[in-house]
C-alpha positions as CSV (number, residue, x, y, z in Angstrom):
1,X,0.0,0.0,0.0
2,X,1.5,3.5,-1.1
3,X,1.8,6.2,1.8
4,X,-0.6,8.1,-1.0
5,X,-2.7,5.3,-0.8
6,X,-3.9,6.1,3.3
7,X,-1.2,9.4,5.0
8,X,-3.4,9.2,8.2
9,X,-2.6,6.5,11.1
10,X,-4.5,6.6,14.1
11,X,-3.4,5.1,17.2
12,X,-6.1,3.9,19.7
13,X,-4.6,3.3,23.3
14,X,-6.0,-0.2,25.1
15,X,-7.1,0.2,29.2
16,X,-5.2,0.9,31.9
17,X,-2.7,3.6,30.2
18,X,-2.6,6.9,29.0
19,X,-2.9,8.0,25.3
20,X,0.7,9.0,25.5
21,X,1.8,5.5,25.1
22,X,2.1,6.4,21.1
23,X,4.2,9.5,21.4
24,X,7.7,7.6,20.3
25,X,5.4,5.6,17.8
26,X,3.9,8.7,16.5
27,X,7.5,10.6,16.0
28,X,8.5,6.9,14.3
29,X,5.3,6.8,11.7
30,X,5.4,11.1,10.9
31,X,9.4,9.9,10.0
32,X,7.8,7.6,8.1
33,X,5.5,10.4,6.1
34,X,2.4,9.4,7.9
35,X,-0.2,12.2,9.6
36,X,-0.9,10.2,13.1
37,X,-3.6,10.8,15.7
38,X,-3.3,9.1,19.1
39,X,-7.0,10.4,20.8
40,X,-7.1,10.2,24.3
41,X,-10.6,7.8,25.3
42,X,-13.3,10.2,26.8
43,X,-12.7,11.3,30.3
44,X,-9.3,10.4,30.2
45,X,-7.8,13.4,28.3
46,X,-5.0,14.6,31.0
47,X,-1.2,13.4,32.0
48,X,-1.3,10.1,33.7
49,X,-0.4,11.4,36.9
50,X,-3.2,14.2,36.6
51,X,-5.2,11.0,36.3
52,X,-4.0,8.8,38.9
53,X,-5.1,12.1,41.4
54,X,-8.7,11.5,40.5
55,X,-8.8,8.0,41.6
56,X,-11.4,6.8,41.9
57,X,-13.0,8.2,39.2
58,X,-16.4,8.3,38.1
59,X,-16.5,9.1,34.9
60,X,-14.0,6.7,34.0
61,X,-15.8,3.8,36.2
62,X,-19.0,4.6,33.5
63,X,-17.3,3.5,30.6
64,X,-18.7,1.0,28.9
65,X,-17.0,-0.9,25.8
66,X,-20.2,-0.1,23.3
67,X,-19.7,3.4,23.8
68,X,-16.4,3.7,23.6
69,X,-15.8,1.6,19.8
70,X,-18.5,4.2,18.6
71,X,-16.3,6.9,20.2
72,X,-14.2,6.3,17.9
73,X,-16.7,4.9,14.8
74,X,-17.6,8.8,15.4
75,X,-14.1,10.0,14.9
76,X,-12.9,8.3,12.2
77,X,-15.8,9.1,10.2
78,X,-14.9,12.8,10.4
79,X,-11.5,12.0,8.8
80,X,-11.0,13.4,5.2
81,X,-10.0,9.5,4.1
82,X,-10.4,6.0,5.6
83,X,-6.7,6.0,8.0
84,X,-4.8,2.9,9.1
85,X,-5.7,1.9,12.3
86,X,-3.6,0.9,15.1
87,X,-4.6,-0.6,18.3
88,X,-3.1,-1.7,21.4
89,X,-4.7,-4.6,23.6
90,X,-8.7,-3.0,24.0
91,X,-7.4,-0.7,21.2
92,X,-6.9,-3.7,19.2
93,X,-10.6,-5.5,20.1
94,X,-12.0,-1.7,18.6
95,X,-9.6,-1.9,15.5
96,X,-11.0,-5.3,14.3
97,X,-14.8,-3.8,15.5
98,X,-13.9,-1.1,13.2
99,X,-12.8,-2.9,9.9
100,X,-15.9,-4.8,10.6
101,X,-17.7,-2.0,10.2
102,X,-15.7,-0.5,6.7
103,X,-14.1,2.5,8.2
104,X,-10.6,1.4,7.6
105,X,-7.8,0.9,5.2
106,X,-6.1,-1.5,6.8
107,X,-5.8,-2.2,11.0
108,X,-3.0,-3.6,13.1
109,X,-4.1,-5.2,16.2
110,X,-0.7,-5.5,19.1
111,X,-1.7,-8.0,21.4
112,X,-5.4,-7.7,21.0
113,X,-8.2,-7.9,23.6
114,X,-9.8,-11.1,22.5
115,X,-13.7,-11.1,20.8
116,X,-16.8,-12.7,22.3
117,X,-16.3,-16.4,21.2
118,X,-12.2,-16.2,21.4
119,X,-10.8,-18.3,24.5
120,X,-7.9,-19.3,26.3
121,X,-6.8,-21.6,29.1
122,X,-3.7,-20.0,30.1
123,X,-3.4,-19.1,33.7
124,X,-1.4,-16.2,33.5
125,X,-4.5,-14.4,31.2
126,X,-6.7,-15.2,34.3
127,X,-4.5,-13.9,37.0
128,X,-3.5,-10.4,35.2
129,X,-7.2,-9.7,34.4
130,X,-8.6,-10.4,38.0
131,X,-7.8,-7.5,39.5
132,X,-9.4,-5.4,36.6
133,X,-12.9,-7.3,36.6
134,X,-13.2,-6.0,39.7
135,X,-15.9,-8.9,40.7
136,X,-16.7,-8.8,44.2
137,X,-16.4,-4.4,44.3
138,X,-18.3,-1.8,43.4
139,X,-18.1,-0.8,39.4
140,X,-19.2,2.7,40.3
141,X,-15.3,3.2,41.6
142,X,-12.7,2.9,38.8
143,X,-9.7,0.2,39.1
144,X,-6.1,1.2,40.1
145,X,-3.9,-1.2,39.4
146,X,-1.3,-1.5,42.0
147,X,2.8,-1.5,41.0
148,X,2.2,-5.3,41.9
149,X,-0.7,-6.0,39.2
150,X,1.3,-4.0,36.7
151,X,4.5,-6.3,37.2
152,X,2.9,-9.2,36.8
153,X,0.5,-8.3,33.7
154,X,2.1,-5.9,31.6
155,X,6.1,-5.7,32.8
156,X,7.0,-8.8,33.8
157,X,10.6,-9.7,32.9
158,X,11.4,-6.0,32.5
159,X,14.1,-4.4,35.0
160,X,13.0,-2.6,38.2
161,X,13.6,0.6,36.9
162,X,12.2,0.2,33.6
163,X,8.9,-1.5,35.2
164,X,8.5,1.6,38.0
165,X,9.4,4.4,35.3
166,X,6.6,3.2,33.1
167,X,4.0,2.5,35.6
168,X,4.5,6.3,37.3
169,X,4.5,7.4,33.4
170,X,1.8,5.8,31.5
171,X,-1.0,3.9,34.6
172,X,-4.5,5.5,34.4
173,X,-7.7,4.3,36.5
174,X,-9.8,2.1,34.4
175,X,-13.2,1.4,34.2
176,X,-14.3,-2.3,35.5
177,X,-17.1,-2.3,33.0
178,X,-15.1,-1.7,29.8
179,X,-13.3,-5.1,30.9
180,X,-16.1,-6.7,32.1
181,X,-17.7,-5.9,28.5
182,X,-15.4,-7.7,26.6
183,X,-17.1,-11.1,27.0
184,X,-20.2,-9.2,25.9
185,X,-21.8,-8.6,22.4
186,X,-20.1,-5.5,22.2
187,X,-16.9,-7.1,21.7
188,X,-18.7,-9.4,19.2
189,X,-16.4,-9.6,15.5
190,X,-18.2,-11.2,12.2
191,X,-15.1,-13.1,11.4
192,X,-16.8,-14.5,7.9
193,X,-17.0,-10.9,6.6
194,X,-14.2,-9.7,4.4
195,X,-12.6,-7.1,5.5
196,X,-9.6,-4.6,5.2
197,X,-6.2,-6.4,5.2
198,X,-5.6,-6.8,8.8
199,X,-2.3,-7.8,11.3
200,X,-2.1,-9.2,14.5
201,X,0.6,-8.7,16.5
202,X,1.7,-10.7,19.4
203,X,4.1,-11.6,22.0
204,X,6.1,-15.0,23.4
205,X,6.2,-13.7,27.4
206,X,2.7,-11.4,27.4
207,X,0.7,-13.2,30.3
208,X,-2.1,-10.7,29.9
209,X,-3.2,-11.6,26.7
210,X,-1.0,-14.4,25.8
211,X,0.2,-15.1,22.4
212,X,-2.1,-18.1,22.2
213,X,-5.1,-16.0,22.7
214,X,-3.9,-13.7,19.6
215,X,-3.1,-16.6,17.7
216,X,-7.0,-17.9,17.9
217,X,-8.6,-14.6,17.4
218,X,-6.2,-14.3,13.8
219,X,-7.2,-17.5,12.9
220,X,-10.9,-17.1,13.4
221,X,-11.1,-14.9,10.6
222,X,-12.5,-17.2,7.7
223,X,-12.7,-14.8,4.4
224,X,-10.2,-16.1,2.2
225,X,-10.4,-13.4,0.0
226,X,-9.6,-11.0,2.7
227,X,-5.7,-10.3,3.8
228,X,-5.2,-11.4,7.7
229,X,-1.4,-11.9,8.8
230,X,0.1,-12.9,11.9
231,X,3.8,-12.3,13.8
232,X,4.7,-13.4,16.8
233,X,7.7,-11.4,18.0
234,X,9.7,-13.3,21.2
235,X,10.4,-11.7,24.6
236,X,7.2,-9.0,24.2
237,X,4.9,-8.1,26.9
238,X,1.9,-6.9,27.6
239,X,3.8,-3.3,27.6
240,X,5.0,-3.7,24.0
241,X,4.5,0.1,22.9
242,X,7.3,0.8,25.5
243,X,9.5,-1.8,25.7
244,X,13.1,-0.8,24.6
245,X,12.4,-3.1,20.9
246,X,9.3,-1.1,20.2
247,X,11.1,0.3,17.4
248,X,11.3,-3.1,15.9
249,X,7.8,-3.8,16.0
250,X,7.5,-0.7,14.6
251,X,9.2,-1.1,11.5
252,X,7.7,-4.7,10.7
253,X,4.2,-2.5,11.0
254,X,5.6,-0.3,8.4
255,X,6.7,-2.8,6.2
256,X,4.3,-4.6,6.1
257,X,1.7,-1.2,5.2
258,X,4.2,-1.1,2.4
259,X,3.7,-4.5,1.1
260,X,-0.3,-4.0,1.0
261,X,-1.3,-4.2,-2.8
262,X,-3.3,-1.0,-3.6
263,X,-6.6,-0.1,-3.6
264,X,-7.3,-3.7,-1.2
């Protein structure tokens, strides 16, 4: 796919983290002669530590996964020309809700939150997403996750220093609901519809969404005339967009936009 083909790449941040996850992936893709937008999900436009003060935080806790994808059904609509989409974890679930739906050239789903229908046994999936259910408390209060929670589901095997200086620079509150709704019909994905080529990305040492899970949710997708690729990349976690080898995920992203026949 020529750059003249789709300029615009919008980034759409998964839960738990603030929108300014994409800033080094934004400065990578405008290098790369892309426009990119990286819109912050409603209620949560502020830094991360701005956002950690309001805890707990109403307006957050009212999130609900339905009206966030057509938060952003709504915005890309407004753009000039269909963009590439690229998603992160929740961000990925909306990107494949979104090509469902036509409003994309082409998506890119890291480590995707898993559909209605898409399963895994894994343990570590279980453990990491406990805490953010939030079963048991009230869903009117938003979820923290502690420095704990955040080693285990989205650091692990990270440094001390590199897992602290990311949770202090990206963690946000959450809404319980907008997890709790992704084994709802709002995360529901027609995988027999063809679609806009579409990549999942995925990594070996995730335990929040396991590589497995990705690997099940790519090959759901039954439209042979449709383009769906997979790559695993080894040592990834769930913090991916930050890790020092984001760079080269990056670049496979890129090249792979590249390789996109066009007009598909």
């Amino acid at each position: 796919m020529n750059k003249d083909s789709s300029k615009t790449i919008v980034f759409i941040t998964g839960a738990f983290v603030s929108n300014s996850c994409w800033d080094e992936w934004r400065i990578f893709f405008e290098g790369e002669g892309y426009k990119t937008i990286a819109p912050p999900w409603p209620a949560k436009d502020g830094a991360a530590n701005d956002l950690r003060q309001t805890q707990p935080n109403s307006c957050i806790a009212a999130l609900r996964l339905e009206n966030l994808t057509n938060y952003f059904d709504e915005f890309v609509r407004q753009l000039p020309e269909k963009p590439i989409l690229i998603g992160h974890s929740m961000g990925g679930l909306i990107t494949q809700i979104l090509l469902e739906r036509e409003l994309a050239a082409a998506g890119v789903a890291i480590h995707s939150l898993q559909p209605q229908g898409v399963f895994t046994f894994k343990f570590s999936f279980y453990k990491a997403g406990w805490g953010p259910l939030g079963f048991f408390t009230s869903a009117k209060k938003s979820f923290l996750m502690s420095f704990k929670q955040w080693q285990y589901a989205f650091t692990n095997g990270m440094s001390y220093e590199e897992q602290k200086e990311g949770y202090y620079k990206y963690l946000i509150p959450e809404s319980k609901l907008v997890v709790r709704d992704a084994i709802s019909k709002a995360a529901k994905v027609d995988f027999k519809k063809p679609h806009a080529p579409l990549l999942f990305i995925a990594g070996s040492t995730d335990n929040f969404i396991p590589a497995a899970l990705n690997y099940a949710n790519y090959k759901k997708y039954k439209h042979t005339g449709s383009i769906t690729d997979y790559k695993e990349f080894e040592g990834r976690n769930h913090f991916v967009l930050g890790q020092p080898t984001w760079k080269e995920d990056a670049d496979f992203i890129a090249h792979w936009i590249e390789q996109l026949p066009t007009g598909k």
